[in-house]
Structure formats: structure tokens, C-alpha cells
PAFI-715730 format. One record per residue: y, x, z of N, C-alpha, C, O in turn; residue in one letter. Coordinates in steps of 0.02 Angstrom, whole numbers. Last residue first. Example, Ala and Ser with C-alpha at 12.3 -4.5 7.8 and 13.67 -1.06 7.14 Angstrom:
BEGIN
((-112, 642, 354), (-53, 684, 357), (2, 645, 394), (57, 670, 402), S)
((-284, 660, 390), (-225, 615, 390), (-165, 660, 390), (-166, 712, 423), A)
***
This chain:
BEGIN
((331, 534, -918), (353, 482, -881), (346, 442, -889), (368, 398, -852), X)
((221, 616, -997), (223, 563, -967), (252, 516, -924), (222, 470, -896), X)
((335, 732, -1015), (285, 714, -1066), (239, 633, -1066), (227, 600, -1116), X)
((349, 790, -905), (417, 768, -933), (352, 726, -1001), (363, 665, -1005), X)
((222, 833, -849), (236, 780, -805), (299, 759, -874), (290, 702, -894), X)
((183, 929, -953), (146, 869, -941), (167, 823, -930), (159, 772, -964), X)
((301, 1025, -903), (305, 989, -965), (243, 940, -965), (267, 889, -990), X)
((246, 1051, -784), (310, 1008, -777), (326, 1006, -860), (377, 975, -872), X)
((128, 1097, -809), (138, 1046, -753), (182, 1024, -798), (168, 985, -844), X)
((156, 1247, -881), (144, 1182, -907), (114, 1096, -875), (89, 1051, -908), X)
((211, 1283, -759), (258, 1272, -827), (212, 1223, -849), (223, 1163, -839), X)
((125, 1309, -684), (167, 1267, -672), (206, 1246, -705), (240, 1197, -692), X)
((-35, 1324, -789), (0, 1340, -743), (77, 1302, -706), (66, 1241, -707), X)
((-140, 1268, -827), (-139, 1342, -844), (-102, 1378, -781), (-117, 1425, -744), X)
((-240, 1120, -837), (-184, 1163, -850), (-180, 1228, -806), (-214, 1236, -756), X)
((-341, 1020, -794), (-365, 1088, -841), (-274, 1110, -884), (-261, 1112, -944), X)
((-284, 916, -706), (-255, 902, -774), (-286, 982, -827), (-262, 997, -882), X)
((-365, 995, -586), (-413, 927, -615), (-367, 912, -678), (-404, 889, -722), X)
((-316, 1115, -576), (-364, 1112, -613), (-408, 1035, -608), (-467, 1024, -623), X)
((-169, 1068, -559), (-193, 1111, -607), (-270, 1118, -642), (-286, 1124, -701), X)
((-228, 1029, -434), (-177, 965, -474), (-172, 997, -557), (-171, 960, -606), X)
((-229, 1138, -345), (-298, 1081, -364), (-271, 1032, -429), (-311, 1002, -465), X)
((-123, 1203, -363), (-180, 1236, -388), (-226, 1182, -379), (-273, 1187, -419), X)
((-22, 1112, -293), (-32, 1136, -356), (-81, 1147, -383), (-97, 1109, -430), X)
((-80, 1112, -149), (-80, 1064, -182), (-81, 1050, -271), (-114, 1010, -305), X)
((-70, 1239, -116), (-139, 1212, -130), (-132, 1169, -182), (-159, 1171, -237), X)
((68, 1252, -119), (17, 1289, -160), (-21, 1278, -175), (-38, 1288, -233), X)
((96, 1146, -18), (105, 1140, -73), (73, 1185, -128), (52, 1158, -179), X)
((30, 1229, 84), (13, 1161, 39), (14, 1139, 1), (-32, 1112, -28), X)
((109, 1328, 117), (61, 1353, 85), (21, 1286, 50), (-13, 1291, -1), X)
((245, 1263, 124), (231, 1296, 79), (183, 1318, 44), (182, 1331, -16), X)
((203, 1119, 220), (204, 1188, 219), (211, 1221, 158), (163, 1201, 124), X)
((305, 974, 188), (251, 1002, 167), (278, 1087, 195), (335, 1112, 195), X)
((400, 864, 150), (388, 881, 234), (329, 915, 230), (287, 892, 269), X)
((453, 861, 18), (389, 818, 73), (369, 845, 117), (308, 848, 124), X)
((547, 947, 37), (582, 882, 13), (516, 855, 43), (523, 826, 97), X)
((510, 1068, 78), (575, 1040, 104), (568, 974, 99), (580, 939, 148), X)
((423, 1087, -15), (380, 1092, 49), (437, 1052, 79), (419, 1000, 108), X)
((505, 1101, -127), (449, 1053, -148), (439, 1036, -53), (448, 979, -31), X)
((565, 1226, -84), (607, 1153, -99), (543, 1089, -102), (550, 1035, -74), X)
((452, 1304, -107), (497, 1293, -57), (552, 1232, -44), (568, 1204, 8), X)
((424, 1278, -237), (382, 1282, -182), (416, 1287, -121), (384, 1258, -77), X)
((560, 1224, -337), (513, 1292, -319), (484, 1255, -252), (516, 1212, -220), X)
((590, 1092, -471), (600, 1118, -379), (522, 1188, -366), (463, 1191, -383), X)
((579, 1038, -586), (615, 1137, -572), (614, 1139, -482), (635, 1183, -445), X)
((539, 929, -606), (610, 909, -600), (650, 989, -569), (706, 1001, -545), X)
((415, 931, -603), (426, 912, -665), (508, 898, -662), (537, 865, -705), X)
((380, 955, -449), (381, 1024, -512), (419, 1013, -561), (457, 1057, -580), X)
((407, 831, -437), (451, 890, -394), (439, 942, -430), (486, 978, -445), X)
((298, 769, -479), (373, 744, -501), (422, 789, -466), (481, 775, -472), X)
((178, 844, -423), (194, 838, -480), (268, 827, -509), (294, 864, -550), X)
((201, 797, -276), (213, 848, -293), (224, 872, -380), (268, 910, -399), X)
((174, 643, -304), (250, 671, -288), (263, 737, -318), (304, 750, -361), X)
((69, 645, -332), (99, 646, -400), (158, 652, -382), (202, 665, -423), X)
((-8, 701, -222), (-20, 752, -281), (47, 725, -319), (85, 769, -339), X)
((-18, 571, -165), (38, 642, -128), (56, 691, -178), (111, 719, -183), X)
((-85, 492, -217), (-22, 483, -239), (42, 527, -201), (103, 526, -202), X)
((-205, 602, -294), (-176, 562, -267), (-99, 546, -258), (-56, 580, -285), X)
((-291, 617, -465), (-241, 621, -424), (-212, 557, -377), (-200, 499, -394), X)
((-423, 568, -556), (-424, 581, -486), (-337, 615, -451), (-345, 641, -395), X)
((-365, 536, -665), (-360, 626, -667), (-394, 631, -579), (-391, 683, -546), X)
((-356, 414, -677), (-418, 439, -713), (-400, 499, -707), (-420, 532, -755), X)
((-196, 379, -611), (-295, 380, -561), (-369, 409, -611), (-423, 422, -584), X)
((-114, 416, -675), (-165, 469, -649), (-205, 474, -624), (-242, 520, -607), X)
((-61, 351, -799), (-101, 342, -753), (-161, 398, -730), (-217, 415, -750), X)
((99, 304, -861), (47, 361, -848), (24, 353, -801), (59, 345, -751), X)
((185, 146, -838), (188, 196, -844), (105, 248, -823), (64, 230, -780), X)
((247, 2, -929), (184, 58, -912), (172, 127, -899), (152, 165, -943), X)
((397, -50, -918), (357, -9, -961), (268, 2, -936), (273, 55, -967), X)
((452, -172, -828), (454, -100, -823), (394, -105, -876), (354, -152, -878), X)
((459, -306, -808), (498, -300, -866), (476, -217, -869), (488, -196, -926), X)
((419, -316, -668), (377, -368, -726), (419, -313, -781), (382, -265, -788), X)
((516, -279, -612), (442, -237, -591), (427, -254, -667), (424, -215, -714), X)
((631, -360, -611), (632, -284, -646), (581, -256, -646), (581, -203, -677), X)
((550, -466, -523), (581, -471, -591), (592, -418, -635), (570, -421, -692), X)
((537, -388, -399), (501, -393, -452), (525, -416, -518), (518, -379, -566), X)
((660, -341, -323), (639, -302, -363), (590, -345, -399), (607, -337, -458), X)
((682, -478, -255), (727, -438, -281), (717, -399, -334), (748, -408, -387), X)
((557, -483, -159), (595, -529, -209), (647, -498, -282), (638, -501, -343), X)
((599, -385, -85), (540, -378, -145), (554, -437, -180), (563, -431, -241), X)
((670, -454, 22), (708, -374, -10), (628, -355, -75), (624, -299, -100), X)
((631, -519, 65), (692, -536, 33), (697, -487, -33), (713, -483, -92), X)
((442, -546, 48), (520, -532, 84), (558, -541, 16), (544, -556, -42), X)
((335, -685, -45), (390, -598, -32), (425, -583, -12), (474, -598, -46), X)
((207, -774, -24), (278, -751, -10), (300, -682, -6), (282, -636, 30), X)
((138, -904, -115), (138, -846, -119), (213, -845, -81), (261, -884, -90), X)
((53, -1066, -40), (119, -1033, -70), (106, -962, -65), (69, -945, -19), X)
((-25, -1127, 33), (-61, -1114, -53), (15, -1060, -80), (20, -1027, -132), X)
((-17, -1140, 161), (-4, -1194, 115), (-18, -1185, 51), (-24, -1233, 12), X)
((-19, -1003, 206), (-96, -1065, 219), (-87, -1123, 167), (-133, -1149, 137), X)
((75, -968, 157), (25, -932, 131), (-36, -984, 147), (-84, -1000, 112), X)
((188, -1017, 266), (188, -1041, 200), (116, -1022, 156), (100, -1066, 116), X)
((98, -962, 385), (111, -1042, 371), (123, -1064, 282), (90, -1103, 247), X)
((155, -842, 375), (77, -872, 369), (82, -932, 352), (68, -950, 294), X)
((289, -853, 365), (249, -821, 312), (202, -854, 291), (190, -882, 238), X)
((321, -919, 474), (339, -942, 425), (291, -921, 365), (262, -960, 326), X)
((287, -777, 534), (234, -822, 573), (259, -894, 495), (209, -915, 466), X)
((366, -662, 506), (282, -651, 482), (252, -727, 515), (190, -731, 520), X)
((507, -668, 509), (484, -702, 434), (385, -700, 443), (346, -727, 404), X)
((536, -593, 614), (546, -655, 635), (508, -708, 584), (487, -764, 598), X)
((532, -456, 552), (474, -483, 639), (483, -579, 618), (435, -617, 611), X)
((522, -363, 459), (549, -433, 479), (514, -467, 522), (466, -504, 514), X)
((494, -239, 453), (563, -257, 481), (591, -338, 498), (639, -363, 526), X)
((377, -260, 392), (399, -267, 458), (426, -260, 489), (416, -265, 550), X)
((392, -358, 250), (416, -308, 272), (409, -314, 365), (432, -362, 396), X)
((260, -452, 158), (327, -418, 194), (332, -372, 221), (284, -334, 225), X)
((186, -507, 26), (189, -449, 46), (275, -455, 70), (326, -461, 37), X)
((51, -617, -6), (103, -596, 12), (113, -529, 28), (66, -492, 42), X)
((-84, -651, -81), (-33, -708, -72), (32, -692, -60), (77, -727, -84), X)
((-129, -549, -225), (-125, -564, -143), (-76, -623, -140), (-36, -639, -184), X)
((-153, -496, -330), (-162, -568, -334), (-160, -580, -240), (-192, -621, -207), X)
((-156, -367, -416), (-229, -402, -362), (-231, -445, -354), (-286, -472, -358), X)
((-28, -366, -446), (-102, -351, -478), (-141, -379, -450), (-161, -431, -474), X)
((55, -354, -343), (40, -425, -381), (3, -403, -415), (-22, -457, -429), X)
((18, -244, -273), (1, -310, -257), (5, -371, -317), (-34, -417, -329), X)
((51, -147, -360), (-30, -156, -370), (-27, -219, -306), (-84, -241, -294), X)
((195, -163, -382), (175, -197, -430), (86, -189, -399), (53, -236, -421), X)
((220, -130, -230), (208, -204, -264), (190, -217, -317), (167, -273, -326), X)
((179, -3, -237), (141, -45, -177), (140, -126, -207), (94, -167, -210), X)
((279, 30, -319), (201, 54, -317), (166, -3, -298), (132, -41, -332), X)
((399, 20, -238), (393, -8, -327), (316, -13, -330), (293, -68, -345), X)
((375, 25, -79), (393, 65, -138), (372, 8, -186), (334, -39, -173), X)
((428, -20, 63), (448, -65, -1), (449, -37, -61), (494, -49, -101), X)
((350, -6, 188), (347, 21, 146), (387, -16, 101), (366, -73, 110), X)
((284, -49, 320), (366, -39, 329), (368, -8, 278), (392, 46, 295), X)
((180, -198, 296), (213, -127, 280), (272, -123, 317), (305, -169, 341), X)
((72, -343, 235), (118, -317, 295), (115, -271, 310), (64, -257, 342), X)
((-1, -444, 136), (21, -371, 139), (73, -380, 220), (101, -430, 242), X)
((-95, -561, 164), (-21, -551, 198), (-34, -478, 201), (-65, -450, 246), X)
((-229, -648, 85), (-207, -608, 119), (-121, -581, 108), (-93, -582, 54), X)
((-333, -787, 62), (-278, -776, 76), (-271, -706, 105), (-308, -697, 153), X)
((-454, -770, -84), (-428, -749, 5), (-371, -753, -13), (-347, -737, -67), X)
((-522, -813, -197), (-448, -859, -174), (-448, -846, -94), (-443, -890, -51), X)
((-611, -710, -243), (-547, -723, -270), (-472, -763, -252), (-413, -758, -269), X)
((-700, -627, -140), (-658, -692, -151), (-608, -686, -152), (-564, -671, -111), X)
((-738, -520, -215), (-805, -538, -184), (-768, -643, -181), (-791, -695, -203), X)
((-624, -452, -239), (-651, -431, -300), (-735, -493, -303), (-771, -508, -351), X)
((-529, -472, -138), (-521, -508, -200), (-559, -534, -225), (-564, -593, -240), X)
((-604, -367, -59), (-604, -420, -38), (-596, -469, -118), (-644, -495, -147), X)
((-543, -251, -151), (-619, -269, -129), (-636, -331, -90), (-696, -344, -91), X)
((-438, -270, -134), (-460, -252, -192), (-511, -283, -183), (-524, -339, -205), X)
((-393, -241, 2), (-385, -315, -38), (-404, -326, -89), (-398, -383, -111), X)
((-418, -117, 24), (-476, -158, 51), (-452, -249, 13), (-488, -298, 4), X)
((-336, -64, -51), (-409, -45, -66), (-454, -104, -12), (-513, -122, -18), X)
((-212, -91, 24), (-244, -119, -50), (-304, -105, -84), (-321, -130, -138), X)
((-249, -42, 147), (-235, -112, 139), (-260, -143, 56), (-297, -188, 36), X)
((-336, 100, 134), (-296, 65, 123), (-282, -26, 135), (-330, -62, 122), X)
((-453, 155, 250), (-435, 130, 193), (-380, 89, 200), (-369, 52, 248), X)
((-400, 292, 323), (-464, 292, 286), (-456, 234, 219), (-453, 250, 160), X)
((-279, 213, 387), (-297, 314, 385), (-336, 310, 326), (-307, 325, 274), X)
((-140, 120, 294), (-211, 132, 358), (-251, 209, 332), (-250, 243, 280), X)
((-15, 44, 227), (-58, 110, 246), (-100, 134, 314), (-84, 159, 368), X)
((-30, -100, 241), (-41, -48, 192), (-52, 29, 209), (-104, 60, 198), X)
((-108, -207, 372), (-58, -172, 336), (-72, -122, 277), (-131, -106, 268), X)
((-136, -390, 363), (-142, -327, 363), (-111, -266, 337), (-87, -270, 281), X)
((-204, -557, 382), (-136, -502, 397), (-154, -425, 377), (-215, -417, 385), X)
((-289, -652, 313), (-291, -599, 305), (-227, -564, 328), (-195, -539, 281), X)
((-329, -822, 346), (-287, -771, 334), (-288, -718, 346), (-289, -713, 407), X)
((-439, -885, 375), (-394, -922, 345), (-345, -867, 290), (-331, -868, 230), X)
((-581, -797, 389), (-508, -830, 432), (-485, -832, 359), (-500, -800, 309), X)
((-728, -762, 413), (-693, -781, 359), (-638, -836, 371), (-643, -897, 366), X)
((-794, -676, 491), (-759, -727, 524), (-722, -772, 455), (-687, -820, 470), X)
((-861, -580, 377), (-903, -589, 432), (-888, -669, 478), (-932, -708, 496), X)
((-768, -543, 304), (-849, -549, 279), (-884, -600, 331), (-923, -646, 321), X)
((-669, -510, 389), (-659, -534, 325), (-715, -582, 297), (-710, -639, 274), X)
((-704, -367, 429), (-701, -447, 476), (-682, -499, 433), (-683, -550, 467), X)
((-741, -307, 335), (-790, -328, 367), (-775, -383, 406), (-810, -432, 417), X)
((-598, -282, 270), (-640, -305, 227), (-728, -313, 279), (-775, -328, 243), X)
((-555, -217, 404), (-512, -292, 361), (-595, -327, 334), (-632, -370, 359), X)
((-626, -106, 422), (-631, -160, 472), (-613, -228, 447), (-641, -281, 461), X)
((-575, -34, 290), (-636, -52, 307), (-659, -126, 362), (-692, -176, 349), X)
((-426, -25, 330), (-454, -64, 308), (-515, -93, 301), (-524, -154, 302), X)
((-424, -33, 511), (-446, 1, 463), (-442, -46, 392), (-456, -105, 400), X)
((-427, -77, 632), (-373, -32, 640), (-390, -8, 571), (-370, 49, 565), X)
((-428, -266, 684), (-443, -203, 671), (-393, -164, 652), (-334, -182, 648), X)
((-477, -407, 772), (-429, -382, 747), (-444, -315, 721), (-497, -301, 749), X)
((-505, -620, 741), (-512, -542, 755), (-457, -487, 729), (-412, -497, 688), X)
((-408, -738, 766), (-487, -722, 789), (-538, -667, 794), (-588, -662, 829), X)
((-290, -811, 817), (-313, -726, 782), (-386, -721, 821), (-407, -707, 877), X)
((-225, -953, 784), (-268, -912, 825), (-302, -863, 786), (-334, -872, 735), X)
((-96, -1074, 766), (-126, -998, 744), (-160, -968, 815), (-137, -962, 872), X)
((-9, -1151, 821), (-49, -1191, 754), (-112, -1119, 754), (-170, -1130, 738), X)
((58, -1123, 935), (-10, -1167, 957), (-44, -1186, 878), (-92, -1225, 872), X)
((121, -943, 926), (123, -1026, 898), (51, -1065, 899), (0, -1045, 871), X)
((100, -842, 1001), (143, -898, 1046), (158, -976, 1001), (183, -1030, 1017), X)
((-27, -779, 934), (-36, -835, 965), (9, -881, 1003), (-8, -933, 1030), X)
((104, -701, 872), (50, -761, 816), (27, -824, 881), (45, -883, 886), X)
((140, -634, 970), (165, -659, 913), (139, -707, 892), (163, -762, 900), X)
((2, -554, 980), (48, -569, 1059), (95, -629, 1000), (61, -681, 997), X)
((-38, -485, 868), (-65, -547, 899), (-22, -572, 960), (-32, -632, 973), X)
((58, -398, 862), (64, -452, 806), (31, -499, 818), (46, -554, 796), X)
((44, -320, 966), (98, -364, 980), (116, -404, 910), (168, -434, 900), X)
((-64, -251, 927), (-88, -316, 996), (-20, -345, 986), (-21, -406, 997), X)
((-46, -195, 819), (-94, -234, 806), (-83, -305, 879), (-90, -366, 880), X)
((46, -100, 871), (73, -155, 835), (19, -194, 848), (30, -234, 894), X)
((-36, -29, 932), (11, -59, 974), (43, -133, 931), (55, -190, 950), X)
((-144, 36, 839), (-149, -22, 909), (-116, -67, 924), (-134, -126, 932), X)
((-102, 48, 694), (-72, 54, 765), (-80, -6, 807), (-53, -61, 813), X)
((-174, -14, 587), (-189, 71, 621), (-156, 80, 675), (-179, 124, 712), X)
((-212, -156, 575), (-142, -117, 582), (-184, -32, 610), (-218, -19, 659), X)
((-252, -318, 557), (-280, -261, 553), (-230, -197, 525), (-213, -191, 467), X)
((-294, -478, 594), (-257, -424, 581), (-287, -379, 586), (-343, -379, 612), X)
((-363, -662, 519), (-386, -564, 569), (-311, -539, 561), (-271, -571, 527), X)
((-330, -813, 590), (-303, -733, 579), (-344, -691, 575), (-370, -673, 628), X)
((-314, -992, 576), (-383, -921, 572), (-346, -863, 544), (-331, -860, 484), X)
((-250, -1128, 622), (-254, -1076, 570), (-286, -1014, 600), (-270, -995, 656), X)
***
């Protein structure tokens, strides 16, 4: 079986291959720190399997599975995060990836592959769990046509819940003056006025 990985941390990256190759079925044939790198070594070695993680500096895991998908539809690729937001999975099963674990689970990523080479989709324990309630959730407001990112819509749901700029900076580990920024750009791509009317926008689209 045929690996790339591709992890923003070096370190992980070599000790997910250190891992993989102690099983004689799997050989990691390349590796990277980007998504970009995913979606080129991808192109280029066209492995079996796609490891890779979700949040990478430049591109995302799911921006590069997007785009992979989007060229072949039947890549295998293995979300692999220390993330388990609601987010992350419902736009995996959007896309149609084979898997998404947790790297808390060291011991589940080599079973994984294996099951994923076999045609099987796999989800940690702990996403298992939540999708069933994913499937059944509403639709909610989409701010990718406002260009907001998904730091912006925290800050948004922290206005839309009375937290002051200081509490806002508290709760995401943000400077105060950032959060300012952050406002004032988030204001003028929704062409609102001011923070009041933020946080009736935001109560307006949950």
C-alpha cells in the first residue's frame, strides 16, 4: 500500500512515517508539510492513500481534499486532526473523504489505512458519535459568500452573545487591538454600521 503524508509538523510527519513503515503491507512514498504539497504529491505519485492533516499554515487539509476530489473523485484520503469540531466533519462528509481520525489515536491510524484501502469509509470513535446528529442539523448561515473567515465567525458569535473586546481577546487568545481589527473588517465586508448591529445580524442567523 502507497502513502503520502502530509502534517505541518515535521515531527509528527517523520513519526507517522516511522509508524506506517513498521507494517511490511505500507510504504510512504512521499511526504509534505502543506496542503498544497498534498494536492502535488497526490498528482504526481498517485498513492493509494492520502494521510493528511487539517490544519496546515497555507492550505488546509480540506482545501486541498477539495481539490484533489474535485480532479479524482475516488482518492482515497485519511483526514487526520487533533480537531473534532462539528465543522470539520460535516465539510468532510461533504467532500466525500474516506476518513477522518483523531490523533489521539495513535494505535487506530495503521487499521484505518488498511480499512480505507479496502473501499471502507472510517471515523474515530468519538465522530462516529456525532454524525448522526450532524445529518439531522438544520443549515446553518453561510458566511463563506461574505468572504469571512472562520476566526472572524468566532469573533462574530462572541459579539452576538454581549462579550466586550476584552472578554472577546480573553476567550480567543486575541490582543484587544485584534480583535478591533477584527471587527472593523467583519463590519465592512457584512456593510454594517456597527457592533450592535453585528450582534443582531449574528442573533438573526443562527
Amino acid at each position: 500500500m502507497k502513502v503520502v503524508v502530509c502534517d505541518d509538523d515535521q515531527l509528527v510527519a517523520l513519526s507517522l512515517k516511522t509508524i506506517l513503515e513498521a507494517d511490511p503491507e505500507i510504504t510512504v512514498v512521499g511526504s509534505g508539510n502543506d496542503g498544497s504539497d498534498a494536492i502535488s504529491l497526490y498528482q504526481t505519485l498517485k498513492p493509494d492513500i492520502l494521510l493528511m492533516d487539517i490544519q496546515m499554515k497555507t492550505t488546509s487539509g480540506l482545501e486541498a481534499a477539495e481539490a484533489i476530489l474535485a480532479e479524482e473523485p475516488d482518492a482515497k484520503i485519511l483526514l487526520l486532526t487533533t480537531f473534532s469540531d462539528d465543522e470539520y466533519i460535516v465539510k468532510a462528509l461533504e467532500l466525500g473523504v474516506k476518513g477522518y481520525i483523531l490523533k489521539q489515536d495513535f494505535n487506530g491510524i495503521v487499521p484505518a489505512l488498511k480499512a480505507v484501502n479496502l473501499g471502507q469509509s472510517v471515523f474515530g470513535g468519538e465522530i462516529v458519535s456525532k454524525i448522526p446528529v450532524l445529518k439531522t442539523k438544520k443549515d446553518t448561515f453561510d458566511y463563506s459568500v461574505y468572504d469571512i473567515s472562520e476566526k472572524e465567525i468566532e469573533v462574530i458569535e462572541q459579539v452576538g452573545n454581549g462579550k466586550s473586546n476584552r472578554e472577546i481577546a480573553e476567550t480567543l487568545f486575541l490582543s484587544e487591538g485584534t480583535v478591533r481589527n477584527y471587527i472593523s473588517t467583519i463590519l465592512e465586508k457584512l456593510s454594517l454600521r456597527d457592533r450592535t448591529q453585528l450582534a443582531v445580524f449574528y442573533l438573526n442567523h443562527k
